[in-house]
Every structure is written in C-alpha cells, then in structure tokens.
N, CA, C and O of each residue as an XYZ file, in Angstrom:
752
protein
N     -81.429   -123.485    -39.195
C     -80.054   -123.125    -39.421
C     -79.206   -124.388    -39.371
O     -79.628   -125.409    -38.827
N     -77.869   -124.303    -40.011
C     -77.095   -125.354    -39.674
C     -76.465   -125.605    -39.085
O     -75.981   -124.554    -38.666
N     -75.772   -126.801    -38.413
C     -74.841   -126.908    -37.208
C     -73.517   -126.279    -37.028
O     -72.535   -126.217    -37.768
N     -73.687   -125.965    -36.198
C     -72.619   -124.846    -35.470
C     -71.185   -125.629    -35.717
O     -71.029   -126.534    -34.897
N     -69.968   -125.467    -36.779
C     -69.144   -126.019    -36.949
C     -68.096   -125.961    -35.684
O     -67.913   -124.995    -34.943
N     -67.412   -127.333    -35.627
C     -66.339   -127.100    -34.266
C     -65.280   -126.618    -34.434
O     -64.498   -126.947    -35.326
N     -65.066   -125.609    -33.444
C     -64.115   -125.136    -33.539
C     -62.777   -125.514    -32.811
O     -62.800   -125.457    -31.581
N     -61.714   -125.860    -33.375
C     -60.277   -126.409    -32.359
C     -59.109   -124.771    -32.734
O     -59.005   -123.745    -33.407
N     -58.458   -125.656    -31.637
C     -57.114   -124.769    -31.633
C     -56.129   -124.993    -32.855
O     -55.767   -126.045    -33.381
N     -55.908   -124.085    -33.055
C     -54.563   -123.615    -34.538
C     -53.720   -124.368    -33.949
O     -53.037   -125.142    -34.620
N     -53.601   -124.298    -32.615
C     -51.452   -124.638    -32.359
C     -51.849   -125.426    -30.934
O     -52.978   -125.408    -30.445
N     -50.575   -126.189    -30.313
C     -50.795   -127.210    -29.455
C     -49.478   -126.685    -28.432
O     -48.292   -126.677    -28.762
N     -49.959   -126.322    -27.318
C     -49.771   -125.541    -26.529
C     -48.404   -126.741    -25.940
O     -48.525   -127.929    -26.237
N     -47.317   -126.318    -25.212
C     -46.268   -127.104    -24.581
C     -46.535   -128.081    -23.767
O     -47.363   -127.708    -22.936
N     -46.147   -129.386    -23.595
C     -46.495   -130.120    -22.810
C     -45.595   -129.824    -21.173
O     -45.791   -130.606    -20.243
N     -45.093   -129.195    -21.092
C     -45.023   -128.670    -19.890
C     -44.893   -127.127    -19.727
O     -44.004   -126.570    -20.371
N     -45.682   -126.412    -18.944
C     -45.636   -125.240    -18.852
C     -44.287   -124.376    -18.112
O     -44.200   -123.151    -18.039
N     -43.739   -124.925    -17.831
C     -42.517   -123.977    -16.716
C     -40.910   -124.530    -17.419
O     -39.956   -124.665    -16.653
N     -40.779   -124.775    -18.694
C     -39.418   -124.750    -18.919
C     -38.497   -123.423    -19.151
O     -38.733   -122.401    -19.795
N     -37.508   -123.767    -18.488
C     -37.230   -122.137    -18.456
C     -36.204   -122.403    -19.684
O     -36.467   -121.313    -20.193
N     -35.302   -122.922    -20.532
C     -34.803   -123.233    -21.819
C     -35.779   -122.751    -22.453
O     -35.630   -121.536    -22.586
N     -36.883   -123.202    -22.993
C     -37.839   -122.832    -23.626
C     -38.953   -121.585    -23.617
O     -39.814   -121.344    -24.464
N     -38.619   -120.803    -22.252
C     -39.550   -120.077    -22.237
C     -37.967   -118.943    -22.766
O     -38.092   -118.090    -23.645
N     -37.066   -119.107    -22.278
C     -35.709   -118.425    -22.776
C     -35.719   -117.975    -24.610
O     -35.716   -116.976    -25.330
N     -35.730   -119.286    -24.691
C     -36.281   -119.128    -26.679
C     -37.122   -118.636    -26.899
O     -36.937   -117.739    -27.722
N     -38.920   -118.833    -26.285
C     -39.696   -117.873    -26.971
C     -39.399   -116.619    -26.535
O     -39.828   -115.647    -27.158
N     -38.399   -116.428    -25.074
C     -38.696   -115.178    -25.571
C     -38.009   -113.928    -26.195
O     -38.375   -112.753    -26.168
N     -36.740   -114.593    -26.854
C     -35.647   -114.366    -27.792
C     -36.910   -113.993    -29.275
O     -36.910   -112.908    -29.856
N     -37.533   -114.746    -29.505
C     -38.124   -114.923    -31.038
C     -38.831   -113.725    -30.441
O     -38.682   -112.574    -30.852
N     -39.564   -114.067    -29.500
C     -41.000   -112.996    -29.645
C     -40.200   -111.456    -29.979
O     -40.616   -110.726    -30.880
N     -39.164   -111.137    -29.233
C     -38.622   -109.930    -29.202
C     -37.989   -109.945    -31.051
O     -38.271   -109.144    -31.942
N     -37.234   -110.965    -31.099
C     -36.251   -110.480    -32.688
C     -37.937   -110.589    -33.954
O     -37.510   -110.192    -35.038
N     -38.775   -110.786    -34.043
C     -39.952   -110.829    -34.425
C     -41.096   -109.836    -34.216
O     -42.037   -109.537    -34.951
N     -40.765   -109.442    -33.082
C     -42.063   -108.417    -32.736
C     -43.408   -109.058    -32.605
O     -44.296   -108.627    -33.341
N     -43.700   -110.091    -31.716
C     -44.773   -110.794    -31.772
C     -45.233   -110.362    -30.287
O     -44.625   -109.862    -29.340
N     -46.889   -110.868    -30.538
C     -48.348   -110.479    -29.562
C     -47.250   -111.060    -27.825
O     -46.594   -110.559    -26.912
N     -47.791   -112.594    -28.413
C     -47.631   -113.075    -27.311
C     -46.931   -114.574    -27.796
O     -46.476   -114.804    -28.917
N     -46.968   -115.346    -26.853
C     -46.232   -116.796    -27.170
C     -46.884   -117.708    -28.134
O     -46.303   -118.585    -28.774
N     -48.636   -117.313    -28.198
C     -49.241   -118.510    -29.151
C     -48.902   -118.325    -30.436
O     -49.050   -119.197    -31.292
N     -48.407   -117.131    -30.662
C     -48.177   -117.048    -32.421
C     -47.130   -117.697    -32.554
O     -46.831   -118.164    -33.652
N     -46.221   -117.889    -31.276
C     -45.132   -119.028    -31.875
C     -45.154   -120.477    -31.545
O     -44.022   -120.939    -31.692
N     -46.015   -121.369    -31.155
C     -47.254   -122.151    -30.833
C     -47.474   -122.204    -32.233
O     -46.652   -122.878    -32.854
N     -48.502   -121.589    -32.972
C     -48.648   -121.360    -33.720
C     -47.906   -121.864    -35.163
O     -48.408   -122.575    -36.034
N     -46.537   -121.260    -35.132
C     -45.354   -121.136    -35.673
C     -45.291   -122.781    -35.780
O     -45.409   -123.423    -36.824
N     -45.090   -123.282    -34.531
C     -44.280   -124.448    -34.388
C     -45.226   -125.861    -35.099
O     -44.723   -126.900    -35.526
N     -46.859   -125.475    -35.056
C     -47.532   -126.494    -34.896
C     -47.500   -126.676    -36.363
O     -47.406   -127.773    -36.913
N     -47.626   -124.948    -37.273
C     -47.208   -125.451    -38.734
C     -46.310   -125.835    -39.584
O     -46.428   -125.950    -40.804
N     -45.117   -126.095    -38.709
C     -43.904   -126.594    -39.183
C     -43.931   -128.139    -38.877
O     -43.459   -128.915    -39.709
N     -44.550   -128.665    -37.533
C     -44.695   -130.134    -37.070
C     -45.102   -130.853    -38.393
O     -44.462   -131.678    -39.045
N     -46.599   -130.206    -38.660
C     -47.088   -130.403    -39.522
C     -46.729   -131.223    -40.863
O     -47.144   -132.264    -41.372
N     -45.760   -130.257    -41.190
C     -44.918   -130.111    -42.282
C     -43.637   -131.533    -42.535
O     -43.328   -132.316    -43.434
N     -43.131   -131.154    -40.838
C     -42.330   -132.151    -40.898
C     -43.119   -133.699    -40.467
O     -42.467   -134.729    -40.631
N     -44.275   -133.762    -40.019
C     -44.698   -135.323    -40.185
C     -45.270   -135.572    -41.356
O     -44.592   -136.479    -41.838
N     -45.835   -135.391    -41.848
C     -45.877   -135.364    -43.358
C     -44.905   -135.914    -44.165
O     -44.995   -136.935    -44.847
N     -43.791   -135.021    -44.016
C     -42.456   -135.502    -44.731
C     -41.594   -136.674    -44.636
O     -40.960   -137.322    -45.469
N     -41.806   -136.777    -43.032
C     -41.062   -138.515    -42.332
C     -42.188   -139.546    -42.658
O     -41.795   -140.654    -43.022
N     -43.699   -139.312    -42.569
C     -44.399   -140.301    -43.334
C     -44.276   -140.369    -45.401
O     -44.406   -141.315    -46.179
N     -44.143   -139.710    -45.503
C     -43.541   -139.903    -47.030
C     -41.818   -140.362    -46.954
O     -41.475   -141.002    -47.948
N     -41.105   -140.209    -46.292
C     -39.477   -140.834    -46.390
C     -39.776   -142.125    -45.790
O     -38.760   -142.777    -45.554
N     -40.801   -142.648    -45.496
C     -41.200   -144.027    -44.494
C     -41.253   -144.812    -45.596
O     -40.771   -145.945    -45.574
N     -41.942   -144.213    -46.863
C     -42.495   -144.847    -48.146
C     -41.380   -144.864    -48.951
O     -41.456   -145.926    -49.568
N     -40.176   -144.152    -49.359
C     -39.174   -144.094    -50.235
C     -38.806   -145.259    -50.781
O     -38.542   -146.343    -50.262
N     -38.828   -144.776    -52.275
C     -38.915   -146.179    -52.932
C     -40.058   -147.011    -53.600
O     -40.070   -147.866    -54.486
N     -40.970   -146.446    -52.858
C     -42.508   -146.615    -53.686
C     -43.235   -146.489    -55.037
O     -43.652   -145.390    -55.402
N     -43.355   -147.329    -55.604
C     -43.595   -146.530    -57.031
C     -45.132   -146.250    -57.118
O     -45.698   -146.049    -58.192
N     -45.638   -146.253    -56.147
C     -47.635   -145.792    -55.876
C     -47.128   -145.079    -56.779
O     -45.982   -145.227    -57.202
N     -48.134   -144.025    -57.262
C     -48.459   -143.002    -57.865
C     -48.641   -141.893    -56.859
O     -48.132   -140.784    -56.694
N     -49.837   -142.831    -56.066
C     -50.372   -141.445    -54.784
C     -48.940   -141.163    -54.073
O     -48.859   -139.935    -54.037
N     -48.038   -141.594    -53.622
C     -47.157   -141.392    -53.060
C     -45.736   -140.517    -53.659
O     -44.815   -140.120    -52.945
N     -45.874   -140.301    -55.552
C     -45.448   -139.298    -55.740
C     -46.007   -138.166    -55.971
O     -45.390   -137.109    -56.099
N     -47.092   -138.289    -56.036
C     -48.247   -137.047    -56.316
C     -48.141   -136.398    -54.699
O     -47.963   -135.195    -54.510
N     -48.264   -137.274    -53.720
C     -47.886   -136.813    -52.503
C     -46.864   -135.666    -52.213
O     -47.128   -134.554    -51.755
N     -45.534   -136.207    -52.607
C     -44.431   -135.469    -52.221
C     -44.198   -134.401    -53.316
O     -43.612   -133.404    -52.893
N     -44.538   -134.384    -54.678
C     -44.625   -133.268    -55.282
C     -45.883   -132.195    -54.589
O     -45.831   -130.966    -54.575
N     -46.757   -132.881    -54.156
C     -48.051   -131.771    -53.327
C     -46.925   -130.944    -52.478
O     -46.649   -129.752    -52.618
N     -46.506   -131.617    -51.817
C     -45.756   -131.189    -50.179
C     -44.427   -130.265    -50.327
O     -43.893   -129.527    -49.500
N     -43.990   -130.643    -52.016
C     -42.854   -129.497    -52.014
C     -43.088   -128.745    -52.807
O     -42.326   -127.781    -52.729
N     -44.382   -128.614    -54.236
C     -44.449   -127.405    -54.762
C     -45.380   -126.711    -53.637
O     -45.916   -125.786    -54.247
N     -45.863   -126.689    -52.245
C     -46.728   -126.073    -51.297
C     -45.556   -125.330    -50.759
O     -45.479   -124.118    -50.964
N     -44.439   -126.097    -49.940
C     -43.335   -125.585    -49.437
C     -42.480   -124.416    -50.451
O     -42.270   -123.271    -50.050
N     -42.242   -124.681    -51.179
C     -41.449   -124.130    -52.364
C     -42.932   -122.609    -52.876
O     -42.656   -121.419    -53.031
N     -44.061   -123.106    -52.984
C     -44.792   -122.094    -53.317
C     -44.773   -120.900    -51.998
O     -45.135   -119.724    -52.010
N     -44.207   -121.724    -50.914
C     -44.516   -120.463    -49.315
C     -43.188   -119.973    -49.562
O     -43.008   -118.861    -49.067
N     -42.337   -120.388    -50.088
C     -40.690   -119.616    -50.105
C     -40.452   -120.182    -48.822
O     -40.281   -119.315    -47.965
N     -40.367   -121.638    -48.307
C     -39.746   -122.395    -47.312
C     -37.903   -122.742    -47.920
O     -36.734   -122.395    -47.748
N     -38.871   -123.757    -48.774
C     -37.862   -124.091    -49.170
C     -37.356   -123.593    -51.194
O     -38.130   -122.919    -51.874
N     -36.015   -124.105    -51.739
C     -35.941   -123.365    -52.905
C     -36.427   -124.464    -53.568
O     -36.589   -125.567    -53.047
N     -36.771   -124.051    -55.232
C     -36.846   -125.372    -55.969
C     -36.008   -126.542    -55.894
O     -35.009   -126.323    -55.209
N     -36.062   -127.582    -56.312
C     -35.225   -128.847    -56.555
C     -34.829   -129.272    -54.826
O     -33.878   -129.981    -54.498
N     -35.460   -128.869    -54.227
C     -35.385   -129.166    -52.613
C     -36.037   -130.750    -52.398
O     -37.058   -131.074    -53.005
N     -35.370   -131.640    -51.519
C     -36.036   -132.659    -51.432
C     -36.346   -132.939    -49.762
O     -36.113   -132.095    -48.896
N     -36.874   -134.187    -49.517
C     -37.979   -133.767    -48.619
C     -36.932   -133.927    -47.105
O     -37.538   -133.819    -46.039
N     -35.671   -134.133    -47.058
C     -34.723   -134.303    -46.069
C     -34.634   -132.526    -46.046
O     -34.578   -132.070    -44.903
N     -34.620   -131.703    -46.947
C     -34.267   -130.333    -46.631
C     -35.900   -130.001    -45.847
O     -35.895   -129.203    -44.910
N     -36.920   -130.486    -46.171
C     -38.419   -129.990    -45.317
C     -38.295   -130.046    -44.365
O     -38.675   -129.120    -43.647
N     -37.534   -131.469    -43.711
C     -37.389   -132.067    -42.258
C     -36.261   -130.940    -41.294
O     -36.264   -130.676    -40.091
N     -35.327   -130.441    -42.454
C     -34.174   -129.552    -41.643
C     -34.476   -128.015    -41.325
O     -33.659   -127.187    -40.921
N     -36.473   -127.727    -41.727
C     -36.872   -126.503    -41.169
C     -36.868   -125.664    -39.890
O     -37.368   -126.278    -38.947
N     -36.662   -125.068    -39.748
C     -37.164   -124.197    -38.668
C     -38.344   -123.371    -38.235
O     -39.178   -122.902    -39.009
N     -38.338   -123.219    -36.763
C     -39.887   -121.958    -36.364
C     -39.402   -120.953    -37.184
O     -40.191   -120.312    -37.878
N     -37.790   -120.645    -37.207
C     -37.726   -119.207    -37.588
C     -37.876   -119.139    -39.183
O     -38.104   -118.117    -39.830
N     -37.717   -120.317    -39.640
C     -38.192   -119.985    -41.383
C     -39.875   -119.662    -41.463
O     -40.736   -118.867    -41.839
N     -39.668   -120.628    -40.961
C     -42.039   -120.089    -40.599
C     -42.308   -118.519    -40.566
O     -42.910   -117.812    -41.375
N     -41.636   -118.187    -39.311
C     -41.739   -116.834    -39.057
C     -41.343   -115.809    -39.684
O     -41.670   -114.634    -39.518
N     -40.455   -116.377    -40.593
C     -39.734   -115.395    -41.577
C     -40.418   -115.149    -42.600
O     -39.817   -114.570    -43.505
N     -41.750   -115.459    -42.798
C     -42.639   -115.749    -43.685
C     -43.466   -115.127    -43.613
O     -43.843   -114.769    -44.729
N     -44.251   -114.604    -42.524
C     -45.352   -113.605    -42.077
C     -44.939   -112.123    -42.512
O     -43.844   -111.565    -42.432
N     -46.081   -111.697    -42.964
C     -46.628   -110.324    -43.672
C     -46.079   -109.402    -42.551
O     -45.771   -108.325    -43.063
N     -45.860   -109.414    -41.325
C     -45.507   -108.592    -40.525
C     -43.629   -108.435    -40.274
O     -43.034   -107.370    -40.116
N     -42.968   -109.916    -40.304
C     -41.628   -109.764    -40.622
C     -41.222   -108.872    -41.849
O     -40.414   -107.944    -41.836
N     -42.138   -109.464    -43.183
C     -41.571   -108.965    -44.356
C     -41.620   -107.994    -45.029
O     -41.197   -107.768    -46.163
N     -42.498   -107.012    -43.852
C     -42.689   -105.570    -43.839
C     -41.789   -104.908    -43.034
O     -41.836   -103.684    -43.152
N     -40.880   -105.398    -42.150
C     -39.916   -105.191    -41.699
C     -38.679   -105.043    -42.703
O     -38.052   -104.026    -42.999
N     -38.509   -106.403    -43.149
C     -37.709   -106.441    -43.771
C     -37.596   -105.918    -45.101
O     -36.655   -106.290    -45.803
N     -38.577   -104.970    -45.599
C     -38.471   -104.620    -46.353
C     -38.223   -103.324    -46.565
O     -37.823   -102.822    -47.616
N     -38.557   -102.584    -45.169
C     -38.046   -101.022    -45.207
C     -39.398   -100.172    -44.960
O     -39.518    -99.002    -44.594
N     -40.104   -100.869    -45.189
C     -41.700   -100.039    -44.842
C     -41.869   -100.075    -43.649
O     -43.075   -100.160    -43.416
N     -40.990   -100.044    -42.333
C     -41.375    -99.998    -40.999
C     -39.617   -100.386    -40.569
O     -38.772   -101.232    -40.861
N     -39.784    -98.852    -39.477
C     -38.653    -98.768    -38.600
C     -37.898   -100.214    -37.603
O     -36.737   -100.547    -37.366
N     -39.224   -100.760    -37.239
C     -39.157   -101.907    -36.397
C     -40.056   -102.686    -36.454
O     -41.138   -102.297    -36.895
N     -39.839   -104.405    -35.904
C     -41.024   -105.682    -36.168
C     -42.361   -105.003    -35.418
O     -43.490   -105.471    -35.559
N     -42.086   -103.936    -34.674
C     -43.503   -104.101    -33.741
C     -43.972   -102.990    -34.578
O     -45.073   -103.386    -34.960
N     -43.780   -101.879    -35.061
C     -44.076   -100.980    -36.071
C     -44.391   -101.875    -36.989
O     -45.548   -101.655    -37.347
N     -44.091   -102.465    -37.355
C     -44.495   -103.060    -38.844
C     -46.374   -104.035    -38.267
O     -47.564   -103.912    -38.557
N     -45.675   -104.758    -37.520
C     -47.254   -105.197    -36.591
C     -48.267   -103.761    -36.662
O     -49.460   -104.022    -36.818
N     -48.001   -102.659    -36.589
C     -49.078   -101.999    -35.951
C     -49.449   -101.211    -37.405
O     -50.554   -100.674    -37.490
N     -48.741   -101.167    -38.263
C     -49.129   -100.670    -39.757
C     -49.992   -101.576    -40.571
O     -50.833   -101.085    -41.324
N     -49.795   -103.229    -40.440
C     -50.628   -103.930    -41.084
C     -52.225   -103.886    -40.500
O     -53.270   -103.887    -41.152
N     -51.916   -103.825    -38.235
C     -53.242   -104.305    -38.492
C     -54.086   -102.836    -38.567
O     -55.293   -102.842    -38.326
N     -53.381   -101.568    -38.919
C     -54.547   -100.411    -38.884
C     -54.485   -100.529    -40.329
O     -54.809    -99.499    -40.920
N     -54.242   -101.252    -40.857
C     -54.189   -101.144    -42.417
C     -53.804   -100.320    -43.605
O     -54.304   -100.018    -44.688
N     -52.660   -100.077    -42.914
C     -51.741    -99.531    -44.152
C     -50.934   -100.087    -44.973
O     -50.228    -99.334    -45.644
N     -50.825   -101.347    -45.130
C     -50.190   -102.619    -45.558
C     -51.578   -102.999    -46.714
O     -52.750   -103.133    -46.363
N     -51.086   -103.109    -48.035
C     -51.419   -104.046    -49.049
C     -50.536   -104.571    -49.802
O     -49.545   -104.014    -50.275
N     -51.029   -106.141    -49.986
C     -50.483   -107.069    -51.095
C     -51.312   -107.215    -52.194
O     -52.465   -107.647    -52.154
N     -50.301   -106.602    -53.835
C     -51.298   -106.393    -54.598
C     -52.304   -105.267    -54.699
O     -52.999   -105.137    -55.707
N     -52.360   -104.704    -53.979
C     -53.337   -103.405    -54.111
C     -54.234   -103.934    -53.066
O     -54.941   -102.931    -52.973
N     -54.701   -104.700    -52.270
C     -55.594   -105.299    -51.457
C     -54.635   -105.755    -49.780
O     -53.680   -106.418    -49.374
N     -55.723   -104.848    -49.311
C     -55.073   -103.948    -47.783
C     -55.575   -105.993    -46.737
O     -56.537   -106.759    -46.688
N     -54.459   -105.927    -46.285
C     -54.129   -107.601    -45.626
C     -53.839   -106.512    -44.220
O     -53.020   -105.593    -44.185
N     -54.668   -106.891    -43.255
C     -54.953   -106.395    -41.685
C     -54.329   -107.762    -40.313
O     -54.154   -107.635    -39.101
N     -54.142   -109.027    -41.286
C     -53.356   -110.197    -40.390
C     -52.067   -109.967    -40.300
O     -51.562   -110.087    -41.416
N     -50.905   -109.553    -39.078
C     -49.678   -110.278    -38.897
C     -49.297   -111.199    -39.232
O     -48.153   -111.373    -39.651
N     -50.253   -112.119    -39.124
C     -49.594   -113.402    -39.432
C     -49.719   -114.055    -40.563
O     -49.420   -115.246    -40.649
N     -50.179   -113.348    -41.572
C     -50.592   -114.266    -42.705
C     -48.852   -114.491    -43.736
O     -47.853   -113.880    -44.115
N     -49.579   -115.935    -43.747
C     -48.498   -116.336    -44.439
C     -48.185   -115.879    -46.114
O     -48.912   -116.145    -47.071
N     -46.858   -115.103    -46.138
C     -46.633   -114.672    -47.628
C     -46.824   -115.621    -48.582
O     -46.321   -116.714    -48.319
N     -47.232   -115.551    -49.310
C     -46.336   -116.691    -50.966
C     -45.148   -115.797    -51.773
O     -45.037   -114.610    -52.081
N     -44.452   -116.816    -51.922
C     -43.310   -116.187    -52.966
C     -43.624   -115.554    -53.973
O     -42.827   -114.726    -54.416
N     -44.809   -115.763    -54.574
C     -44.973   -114.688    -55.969
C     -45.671   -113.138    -55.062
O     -45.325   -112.038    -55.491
N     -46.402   -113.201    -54.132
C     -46.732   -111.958    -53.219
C     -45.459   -111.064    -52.634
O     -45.395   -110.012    -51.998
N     -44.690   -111.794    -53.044
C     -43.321   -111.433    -52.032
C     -43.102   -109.847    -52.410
O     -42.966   -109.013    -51.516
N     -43.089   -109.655    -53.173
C     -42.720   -108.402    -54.515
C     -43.612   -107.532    -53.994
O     -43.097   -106.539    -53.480
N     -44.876   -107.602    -53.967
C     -46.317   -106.925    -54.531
C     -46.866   -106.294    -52.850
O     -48.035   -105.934    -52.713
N     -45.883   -106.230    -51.681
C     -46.083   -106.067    -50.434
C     -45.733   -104.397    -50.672
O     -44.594   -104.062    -50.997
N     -46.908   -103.310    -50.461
C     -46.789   -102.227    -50.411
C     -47.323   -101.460    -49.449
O     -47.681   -102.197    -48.530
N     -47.598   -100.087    -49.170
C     -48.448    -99.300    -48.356
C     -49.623    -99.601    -49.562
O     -49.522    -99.915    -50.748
N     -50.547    -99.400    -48.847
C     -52.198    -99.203    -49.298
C     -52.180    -98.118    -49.759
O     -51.547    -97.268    -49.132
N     -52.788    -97.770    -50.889
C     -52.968    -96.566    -52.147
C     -53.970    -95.679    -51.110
O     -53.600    -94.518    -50.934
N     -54.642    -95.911    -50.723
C     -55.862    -95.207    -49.588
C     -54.714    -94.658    -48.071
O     -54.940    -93.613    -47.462
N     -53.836    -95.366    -47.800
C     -52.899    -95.543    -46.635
C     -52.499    -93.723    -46.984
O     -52.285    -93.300    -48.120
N     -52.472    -92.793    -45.614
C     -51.723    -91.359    -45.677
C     -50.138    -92.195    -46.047
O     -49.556    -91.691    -47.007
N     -49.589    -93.110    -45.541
C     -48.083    -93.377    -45.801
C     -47.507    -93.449    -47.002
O     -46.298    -93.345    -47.208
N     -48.880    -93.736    -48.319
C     -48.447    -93.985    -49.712
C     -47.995    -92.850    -49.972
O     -47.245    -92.869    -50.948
N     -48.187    -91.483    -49.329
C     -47.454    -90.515    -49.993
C     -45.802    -90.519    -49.433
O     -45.615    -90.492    -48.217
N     -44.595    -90.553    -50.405
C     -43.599    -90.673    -49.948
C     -42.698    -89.465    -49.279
O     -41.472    -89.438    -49.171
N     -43.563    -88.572    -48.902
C     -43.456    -87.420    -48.138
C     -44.340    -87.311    -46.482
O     -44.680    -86.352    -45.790
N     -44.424    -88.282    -46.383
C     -45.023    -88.913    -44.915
C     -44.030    -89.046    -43.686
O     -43.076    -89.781    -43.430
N     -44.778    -87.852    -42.945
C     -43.263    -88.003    -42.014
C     -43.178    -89.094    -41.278
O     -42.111    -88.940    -40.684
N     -43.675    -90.193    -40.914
C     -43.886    -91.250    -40.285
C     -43.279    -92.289    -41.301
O     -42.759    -93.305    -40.841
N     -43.307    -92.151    -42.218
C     -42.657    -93.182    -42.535
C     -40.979    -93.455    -43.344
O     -40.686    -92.478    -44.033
N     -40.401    -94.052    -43.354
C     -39.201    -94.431    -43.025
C     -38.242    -93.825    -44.577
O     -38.610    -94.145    -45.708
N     -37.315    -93.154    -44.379
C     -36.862    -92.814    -45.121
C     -35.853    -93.591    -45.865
O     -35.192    -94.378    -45.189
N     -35.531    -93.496    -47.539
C     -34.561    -94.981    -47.666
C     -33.675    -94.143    -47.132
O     -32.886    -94.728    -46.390
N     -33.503    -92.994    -47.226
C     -31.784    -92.472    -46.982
C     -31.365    -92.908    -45.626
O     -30.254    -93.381    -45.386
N     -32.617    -92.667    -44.461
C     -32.046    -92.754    -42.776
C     -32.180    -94.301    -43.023
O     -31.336    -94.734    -42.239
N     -32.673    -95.264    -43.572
C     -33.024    -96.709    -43.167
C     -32.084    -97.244    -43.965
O     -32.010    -96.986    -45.166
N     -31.367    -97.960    -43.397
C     -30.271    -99.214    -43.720
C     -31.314   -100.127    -44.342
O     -32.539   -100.010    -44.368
N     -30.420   -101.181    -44.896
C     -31.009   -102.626    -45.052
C     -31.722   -103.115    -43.766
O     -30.873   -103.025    -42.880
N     -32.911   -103.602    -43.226
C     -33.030   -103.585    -42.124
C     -33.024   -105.191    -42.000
O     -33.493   -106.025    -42.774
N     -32.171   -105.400    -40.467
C     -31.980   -107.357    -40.356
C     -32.787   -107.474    -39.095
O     -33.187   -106.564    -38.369
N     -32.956   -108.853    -38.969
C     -33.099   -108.870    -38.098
C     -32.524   -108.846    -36.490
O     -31.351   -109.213    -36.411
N     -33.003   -108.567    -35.524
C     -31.901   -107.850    -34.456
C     -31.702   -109.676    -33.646
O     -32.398   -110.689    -33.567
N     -30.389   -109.251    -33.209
C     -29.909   -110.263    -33.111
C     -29.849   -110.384    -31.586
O     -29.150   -109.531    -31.039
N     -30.451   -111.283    -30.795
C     -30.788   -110.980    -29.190
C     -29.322   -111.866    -29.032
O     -28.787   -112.755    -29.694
N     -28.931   -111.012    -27.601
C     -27.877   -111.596    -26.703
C     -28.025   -112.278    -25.766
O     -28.961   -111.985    -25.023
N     -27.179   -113.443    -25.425
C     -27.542   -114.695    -24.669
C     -27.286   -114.141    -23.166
O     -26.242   -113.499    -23.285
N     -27.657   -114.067    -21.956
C     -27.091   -113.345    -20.754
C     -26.519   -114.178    -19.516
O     -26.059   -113.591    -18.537
C-alpha cells in the first residue's frame, strides 16, 4: 500500500487562548451565523489570511512587468471574484479590505438562510447536513462549503428531499417569511 498521506489542520487556532474581546466576537458570529463551534470560524479566518498574504506579497511586487506576477494577480482575483468575495474590476487593495464575515457569508449554510429555504442559520445547518439541500440537482451535506457565484442561483431543496413539495408543513412559507437578514447581535 502507499504512504499514509499527512494530515494538518485547516485553520490555526489563536495564539492566546483567554481573550475575552475575542472570545466576545466569536461569539457574536457563531450566534448571527448559526455555527458548530469556534473552529469553523478559525477556519473562516485562516482562509481569508490566506487570501490576504498572498495579496500584500503581490502589492510588494507592484510595478513588475514579470509575466508570472500578472498571471499571479489575475489567478487571485478571477478565484476571489469567482467565490463572490469580491465584484469584478476589484483590485487587490479591495482583497486586503476583506472580512471573516464575507468568508462566512459565503457558506452553503448562510445562503440557505438567506435565501428563504430555512426559518433560521441553525435550521438551515440542520437541512443541509440531513440532506435536503441541493446545488444543481446534487444534494451538498457540508455547512461549510464554499458557494461559487455561478452556484449561487442553483441552491435548492433536493428533488428526493419531502421539503421539495411546496406543501410541506415544515417548510417556510414565502407569505409568513420576510426577506430574511441577518440577525443583528447586541453589544451588552
């Protein structure tokens, strides 16, 4: 057989464990989000770092006429621009001015929220992972998977899902359901 590939961590845990500012914020997000626990926003954060070192090592280069170095920054913003981060004609000072919460605003479980197919973020969590959630006709069981902008549209109940019938008492009526936002936590 072949070698057992290594496995690391997705996200890079706080360098100090007891800030209470910070544990204040996650736990504002976790609630206006409907999330597990703190690593999905861990998580959140490590793919935005990401994003933004990337971007300050390409603004390091500005001015460069490499080739690799525009092939670079077109990689980095039709990727961004393909996740619905950022809009077209975005340049790489708008990548750097991201947020966790644009990240998060991005997951299959927000945008089932926000779309009316679930009363609330944690309802919407519990419809994808029993799998009543498909993109495209193909039933997606991750919270967290990250949308693409052309998927954005194509986010439905599963044709197999009891909810596809629009006579399902469980599921959300347009008449009783507003536009649904996100809830807006109060500072105390």
């Amino acid at each position: 057989m072949g070698d057992p590939r290594r496995l690391r961590k997705k996200y890079e845990t706080p360098s100090h464990p007891w800030e209470e500012e910070r544990i204040k914020r996650e736990n504002e997000l976790m609630r206006k989000y409907g999330l597990k626990n703190k690593r999905e926003i861990w998580k959140a954060e490590t793919i935005l770092r990401r994003y933004r070192t990337q971007a300050r090592k390409l603004l390091a280069k500005v001015g460069s006429e490499d080739p690799a170095y525009k092939r670079q920054v077109e990689q980095l913003m039709n990727h961004l621009i393909r996740m619905n981060l950022v809009k077209p004609g975005a340049t790489l000072d708008d990548c750097l001015a991201l947020t966790v919460e644009d990240v998060l605003k991005r997951r299959l479980q927000t945008l089932v929220y926000l779309k009316g197919l679930a009363s609330t973020p944690k309802q919407a969590r519990q419809l994808v992972v029993h799998g009543h959630i498909a993109i495209r006709g193909r039933k997606v069981t991750i919270p967290s998977y990250m949308v693409r902008a052309d998927e954005e549209n194509e986010i439905d109940y599963a044709p197999d899902s009891p909810l596809y019938d629009p006579s399902h008492p469980a599921r959300p009526s347009t008449d009783t359901l507003s536009k649904p936002k996100m809830v807006e936590v109060k500072e105390e």
